[in-house]
N, C-alpha and C positions, 0 to 999 in steps of 0.2 A: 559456498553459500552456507552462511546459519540460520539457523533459527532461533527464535526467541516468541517466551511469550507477549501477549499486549501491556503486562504489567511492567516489560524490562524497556519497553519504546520509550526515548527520554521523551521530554514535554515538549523541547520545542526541534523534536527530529525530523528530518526530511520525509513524509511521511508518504508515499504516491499509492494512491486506490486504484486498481486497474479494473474497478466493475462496470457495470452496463450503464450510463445516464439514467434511466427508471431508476436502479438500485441506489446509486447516489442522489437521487433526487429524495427518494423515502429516506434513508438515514444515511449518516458515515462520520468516521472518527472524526474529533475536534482535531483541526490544524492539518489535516489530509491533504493533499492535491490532488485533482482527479485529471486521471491522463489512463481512457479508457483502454485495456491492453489491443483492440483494433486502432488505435490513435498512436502509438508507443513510437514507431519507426516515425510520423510525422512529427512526432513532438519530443523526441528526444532529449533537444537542446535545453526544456525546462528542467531538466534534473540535470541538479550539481555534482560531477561525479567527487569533488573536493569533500564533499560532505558523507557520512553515512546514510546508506540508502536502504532505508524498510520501504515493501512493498509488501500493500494488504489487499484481500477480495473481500469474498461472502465467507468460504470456509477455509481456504489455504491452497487449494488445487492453481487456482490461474495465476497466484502472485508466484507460487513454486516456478511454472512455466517463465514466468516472465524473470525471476530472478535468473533463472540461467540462461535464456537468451543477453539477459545483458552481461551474464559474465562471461558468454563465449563468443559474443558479437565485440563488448565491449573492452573485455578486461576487467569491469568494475568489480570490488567487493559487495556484495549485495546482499539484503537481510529480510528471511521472508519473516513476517508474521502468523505465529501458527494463530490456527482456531478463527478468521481473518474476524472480520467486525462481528460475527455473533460472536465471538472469544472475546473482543473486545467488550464489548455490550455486557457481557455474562461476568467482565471482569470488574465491572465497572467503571471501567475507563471514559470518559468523556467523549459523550457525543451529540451531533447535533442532525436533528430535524426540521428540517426544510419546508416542508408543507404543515407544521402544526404551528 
């Protein structure tokens, strides 16, 4: 697993947020996919393992978990996002709000 910060994620990377529905309903990265990490084992099959894979949360703790579930379930190479959307946020990275 690496890390990287939000400023190394390319623009149009596979990008999967495994936060709560509430938390992605208030903000989350532009171009995201939300595949909440209690959803993950259901929903698998949306993520491309062809493609590189950053997963992002709130701080870095749950995308940490889930990147190595899938690389020792999966095999995958998998890229966590440090600092998770406040990093992002903080970095200035593009994002989008849902309720404003």
């Amino acid at each position: 697993m690496r890390n990287v910060t939000p400023q190394e994620v390319p623009e149009n990377a596979q990008l999967i947020d495994v936060r709560e529905v509430h938390e992605w309903n208030t903000e989350h990265a532009q171009g995201a996919t939300h595949i909440p990490m209690g959803e993950l084992v259901d929903r698998i099959d949306e993520i491309d393992p062809d493609q590189d894979i950053y997963v992002i949360c709130h701080l870095g703790g749950r995308s940490m978990q889930v990147c190595q579930y899938l690389e020792h379930t999966k095999g995958w190479d998998v890229i966590n996002v440090e600092g998770g959307t406040d990093g992002w946020k903080a970095q200035g990275c593009p994002m989008v709000y849902p309720n404003h």
